[in-house]
The first five atom37 places (N, CA, C, CB, O) and aatype in JSON, in Angstrom:
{
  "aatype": [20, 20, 20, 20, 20, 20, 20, 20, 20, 20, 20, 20, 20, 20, 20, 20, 20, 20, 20, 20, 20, 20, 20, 20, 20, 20, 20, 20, 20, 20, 20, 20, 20, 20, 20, 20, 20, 20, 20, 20, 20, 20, 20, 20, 20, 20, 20, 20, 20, 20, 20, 20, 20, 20, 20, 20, 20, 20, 20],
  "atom_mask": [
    [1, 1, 1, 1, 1],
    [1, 1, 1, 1, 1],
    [1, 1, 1, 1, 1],
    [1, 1, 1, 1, 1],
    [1, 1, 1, 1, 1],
    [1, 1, 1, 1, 1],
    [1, 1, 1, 1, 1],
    [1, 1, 1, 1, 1],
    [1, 1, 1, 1, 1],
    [1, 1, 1, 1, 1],
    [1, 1, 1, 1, 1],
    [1, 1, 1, 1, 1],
    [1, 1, 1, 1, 1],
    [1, 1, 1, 1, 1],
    [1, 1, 1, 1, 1],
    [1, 1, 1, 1, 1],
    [1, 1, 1, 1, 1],
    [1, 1, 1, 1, 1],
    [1, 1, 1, 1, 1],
    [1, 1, 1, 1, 1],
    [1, 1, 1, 1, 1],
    [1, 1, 1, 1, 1],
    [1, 1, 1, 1, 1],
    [1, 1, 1, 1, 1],
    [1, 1, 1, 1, 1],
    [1, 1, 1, 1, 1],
    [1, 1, 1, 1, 1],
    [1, 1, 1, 1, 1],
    [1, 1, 1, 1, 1],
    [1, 1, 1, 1, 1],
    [1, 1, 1, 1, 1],
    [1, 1, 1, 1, 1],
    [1, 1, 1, 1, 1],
    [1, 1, 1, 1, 1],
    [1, 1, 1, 1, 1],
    [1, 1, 1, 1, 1],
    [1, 1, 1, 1, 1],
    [1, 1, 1, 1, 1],
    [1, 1, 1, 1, 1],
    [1, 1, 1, 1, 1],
    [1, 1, 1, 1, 1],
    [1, 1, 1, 1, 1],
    [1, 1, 1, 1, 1],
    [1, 1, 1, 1, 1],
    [1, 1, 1, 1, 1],
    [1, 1, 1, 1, 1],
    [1, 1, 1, 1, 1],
    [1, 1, 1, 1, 1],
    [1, 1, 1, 1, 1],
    [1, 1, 1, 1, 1],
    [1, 1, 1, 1, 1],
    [1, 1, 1, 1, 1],
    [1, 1, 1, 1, 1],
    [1, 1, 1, 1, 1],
    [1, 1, 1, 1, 1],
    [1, 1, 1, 1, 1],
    [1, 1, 1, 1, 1],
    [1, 1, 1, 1, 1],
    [1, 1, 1, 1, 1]
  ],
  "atom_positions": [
    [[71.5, 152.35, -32.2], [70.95, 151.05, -31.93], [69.47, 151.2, -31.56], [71.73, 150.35, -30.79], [69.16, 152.14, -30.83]],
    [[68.36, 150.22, -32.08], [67.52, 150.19, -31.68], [66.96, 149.59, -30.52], [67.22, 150.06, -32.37], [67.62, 148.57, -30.3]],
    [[65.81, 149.78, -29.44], [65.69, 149.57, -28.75], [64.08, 149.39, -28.9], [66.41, 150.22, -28.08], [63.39, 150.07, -29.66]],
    [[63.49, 148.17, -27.89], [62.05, 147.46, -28.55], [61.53, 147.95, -26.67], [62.1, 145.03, -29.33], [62.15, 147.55, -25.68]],
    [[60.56, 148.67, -26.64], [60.12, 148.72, -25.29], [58.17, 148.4, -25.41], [60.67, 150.48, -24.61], [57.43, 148.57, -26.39]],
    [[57.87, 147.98, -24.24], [56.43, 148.46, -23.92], [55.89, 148.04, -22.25], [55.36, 147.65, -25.15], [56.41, 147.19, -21.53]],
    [[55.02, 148.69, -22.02], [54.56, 148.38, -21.0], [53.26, 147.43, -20.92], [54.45, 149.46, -20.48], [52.48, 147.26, -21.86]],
    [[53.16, 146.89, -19.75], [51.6, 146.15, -19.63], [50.14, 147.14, -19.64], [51.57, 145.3, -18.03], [49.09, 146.77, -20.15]],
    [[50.37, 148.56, -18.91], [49.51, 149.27, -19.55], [49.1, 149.68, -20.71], [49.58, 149.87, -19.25], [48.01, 150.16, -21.01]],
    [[50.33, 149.41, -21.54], [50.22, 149.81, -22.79], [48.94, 149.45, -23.52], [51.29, 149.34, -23.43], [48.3, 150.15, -24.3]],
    [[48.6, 147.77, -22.95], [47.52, 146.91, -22.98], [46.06, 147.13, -22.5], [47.93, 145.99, -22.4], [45.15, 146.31, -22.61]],
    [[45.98, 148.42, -21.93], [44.98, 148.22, -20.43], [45.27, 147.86, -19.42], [44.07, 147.45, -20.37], [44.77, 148.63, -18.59]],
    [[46.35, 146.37, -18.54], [46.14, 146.34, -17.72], [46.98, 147.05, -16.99], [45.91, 145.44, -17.57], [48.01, 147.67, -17.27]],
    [[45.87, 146.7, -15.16], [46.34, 147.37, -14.03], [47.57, 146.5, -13.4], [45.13, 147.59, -13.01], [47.62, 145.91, -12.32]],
    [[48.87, 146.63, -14.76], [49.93, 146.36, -13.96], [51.33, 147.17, -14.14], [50.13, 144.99, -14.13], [51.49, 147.79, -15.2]],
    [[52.34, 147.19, -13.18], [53.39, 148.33, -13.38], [54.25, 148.08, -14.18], [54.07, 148.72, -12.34], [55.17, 148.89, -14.29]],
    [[54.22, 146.66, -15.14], [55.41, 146.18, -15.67], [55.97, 146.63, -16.74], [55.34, 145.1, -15.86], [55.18, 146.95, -17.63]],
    [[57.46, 146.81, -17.05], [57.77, 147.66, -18.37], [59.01, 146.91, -18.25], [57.8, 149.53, -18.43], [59.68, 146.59, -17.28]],
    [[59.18, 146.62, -19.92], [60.34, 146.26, -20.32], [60.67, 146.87, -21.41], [60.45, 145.07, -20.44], [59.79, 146.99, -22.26]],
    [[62.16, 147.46, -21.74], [62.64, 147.96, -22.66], [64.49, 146.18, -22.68], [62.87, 150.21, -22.14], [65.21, 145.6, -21.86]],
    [[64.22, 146.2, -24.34], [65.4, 145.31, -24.46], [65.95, 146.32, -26.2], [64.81, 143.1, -24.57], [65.55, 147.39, -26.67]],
    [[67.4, 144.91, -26.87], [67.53, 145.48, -27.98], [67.31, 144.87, -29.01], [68.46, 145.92, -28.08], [67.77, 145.29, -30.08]],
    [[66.49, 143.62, -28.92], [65.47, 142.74, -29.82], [64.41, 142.64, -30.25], [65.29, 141.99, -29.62], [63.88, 143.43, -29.47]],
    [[63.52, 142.26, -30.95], [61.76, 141.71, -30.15], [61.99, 140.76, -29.99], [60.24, 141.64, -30.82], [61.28, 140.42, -29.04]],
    [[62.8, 139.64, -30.42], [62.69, 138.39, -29.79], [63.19, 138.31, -28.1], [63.55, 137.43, -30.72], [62.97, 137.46, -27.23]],
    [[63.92, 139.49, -28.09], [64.36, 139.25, -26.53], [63.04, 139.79, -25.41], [65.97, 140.31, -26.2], [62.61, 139.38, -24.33]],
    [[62.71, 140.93, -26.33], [61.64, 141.61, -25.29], [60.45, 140.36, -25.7], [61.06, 143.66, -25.73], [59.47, 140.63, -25.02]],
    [[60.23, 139.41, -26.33], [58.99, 138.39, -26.21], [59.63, 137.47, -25.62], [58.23, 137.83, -27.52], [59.0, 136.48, -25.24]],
    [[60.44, 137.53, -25.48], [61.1, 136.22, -24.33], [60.52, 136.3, -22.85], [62.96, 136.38, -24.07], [59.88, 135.51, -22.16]],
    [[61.1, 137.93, -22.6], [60.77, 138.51, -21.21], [59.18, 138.99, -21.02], [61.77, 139.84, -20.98], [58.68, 139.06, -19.9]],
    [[58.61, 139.22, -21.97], [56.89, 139.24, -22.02], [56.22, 137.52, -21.84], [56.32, 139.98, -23.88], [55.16, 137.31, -21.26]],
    [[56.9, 136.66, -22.33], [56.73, 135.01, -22.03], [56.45, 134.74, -20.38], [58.32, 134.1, -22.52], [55.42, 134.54, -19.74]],
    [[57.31, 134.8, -20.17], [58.37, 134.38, -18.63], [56.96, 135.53, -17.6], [61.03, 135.43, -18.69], [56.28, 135.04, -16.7]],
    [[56.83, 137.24, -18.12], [56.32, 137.97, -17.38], [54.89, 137.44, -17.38], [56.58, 139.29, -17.74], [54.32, 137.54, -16.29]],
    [[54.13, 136.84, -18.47], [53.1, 136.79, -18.66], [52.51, 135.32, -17.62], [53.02, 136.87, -20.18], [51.53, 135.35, -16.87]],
    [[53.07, 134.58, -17.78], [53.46, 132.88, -17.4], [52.9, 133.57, -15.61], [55.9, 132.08, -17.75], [51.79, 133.43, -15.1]],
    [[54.3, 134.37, -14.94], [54.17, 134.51, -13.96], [53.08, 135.56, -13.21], [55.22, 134.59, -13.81], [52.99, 135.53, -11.98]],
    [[52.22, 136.51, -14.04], [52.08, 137.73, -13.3], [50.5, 137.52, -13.7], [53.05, 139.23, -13.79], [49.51, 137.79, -13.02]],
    [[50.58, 136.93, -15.09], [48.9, 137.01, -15.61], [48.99, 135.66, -16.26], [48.35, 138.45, -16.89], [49.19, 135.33, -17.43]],
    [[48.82, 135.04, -15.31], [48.65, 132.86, -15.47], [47.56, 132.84, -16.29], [48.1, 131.61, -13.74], [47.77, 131.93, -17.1]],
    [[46.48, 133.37, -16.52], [44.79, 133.32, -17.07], [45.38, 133.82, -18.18], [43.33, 134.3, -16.31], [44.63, 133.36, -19.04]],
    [[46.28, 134.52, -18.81], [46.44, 135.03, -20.07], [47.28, 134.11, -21.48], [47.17, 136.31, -19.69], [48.46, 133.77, -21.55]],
    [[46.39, 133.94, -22.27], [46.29, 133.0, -23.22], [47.47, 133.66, -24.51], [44.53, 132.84, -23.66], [47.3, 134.57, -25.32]],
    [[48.93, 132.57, -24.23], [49.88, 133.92, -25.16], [49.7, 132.84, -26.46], [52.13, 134.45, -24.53], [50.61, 132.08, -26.77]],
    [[48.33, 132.89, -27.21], [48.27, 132.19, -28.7], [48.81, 133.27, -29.62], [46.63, 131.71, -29.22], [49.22, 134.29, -29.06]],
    [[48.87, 133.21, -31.09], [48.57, 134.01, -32.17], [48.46, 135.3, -32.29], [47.71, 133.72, -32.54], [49.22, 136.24, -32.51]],
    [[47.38, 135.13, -32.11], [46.77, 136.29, -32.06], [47.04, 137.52, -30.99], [45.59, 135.88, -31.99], [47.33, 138.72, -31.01]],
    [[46.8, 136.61, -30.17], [47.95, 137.63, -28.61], [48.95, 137.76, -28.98], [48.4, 136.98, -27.01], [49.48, 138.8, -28.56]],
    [[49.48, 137.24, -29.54], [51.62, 137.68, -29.68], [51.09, 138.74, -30.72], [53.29, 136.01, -30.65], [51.71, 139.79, -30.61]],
    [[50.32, 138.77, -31.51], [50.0, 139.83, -33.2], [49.5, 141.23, -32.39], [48.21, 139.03, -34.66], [49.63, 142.32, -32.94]],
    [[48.89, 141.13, -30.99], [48.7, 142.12, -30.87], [49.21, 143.3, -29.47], [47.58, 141.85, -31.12], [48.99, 144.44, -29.07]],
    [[50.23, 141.78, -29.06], [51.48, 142.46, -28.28], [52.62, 143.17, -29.43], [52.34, 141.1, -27.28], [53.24, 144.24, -29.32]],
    [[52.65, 142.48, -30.21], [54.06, 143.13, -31.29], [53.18, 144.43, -31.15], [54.46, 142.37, -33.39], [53.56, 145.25, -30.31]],
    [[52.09, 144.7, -31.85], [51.01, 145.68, -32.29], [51.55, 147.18, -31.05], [49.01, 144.78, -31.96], [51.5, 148.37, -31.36]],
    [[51.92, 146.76, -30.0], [51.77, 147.56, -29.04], [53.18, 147.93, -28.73], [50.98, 147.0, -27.97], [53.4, 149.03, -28.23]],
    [[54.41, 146.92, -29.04], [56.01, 147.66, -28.93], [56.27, 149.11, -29.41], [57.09, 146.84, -29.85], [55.78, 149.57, -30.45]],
    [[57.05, 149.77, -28.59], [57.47, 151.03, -29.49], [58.93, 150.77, -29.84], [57.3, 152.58, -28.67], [59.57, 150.26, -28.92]],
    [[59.57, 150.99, -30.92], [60.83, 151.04, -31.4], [61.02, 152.51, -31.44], [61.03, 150.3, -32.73], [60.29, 153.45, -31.77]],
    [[62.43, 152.41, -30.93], [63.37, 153.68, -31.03], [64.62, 153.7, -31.01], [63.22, 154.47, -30.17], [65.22, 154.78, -31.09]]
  ]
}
């Protein structure tokens, strides 16, 4: 089974958050919800979701 993980450093930022799920739609659910609450100033358009996928690791 595959498994979709990444962290917020993965990004640059200075935060500890990591999620591993067995979707991408589930792990962008929980990147939604994380983003909403932790980084309010962060703009989840287009282009941001193109370059969060950009940054998942599958395994």
């Amino acid at each position: 089974m595959k498994t979709y993980s990444i962290t917020c450093a993965d990004s640059g930022a200075a935060c500890p958050a990591s999620f591993t799920t067995e979707t991408e739609g589930e792990l962008m659910q929980h990147l939604e919800v994380h983003a909403k609450a932790s980084h309010p100033d962060m703009k989840m358009d287009d282009e941001t979701i193109a370059q969060i996928k950009g940054l998942v690791k599958v395994s």
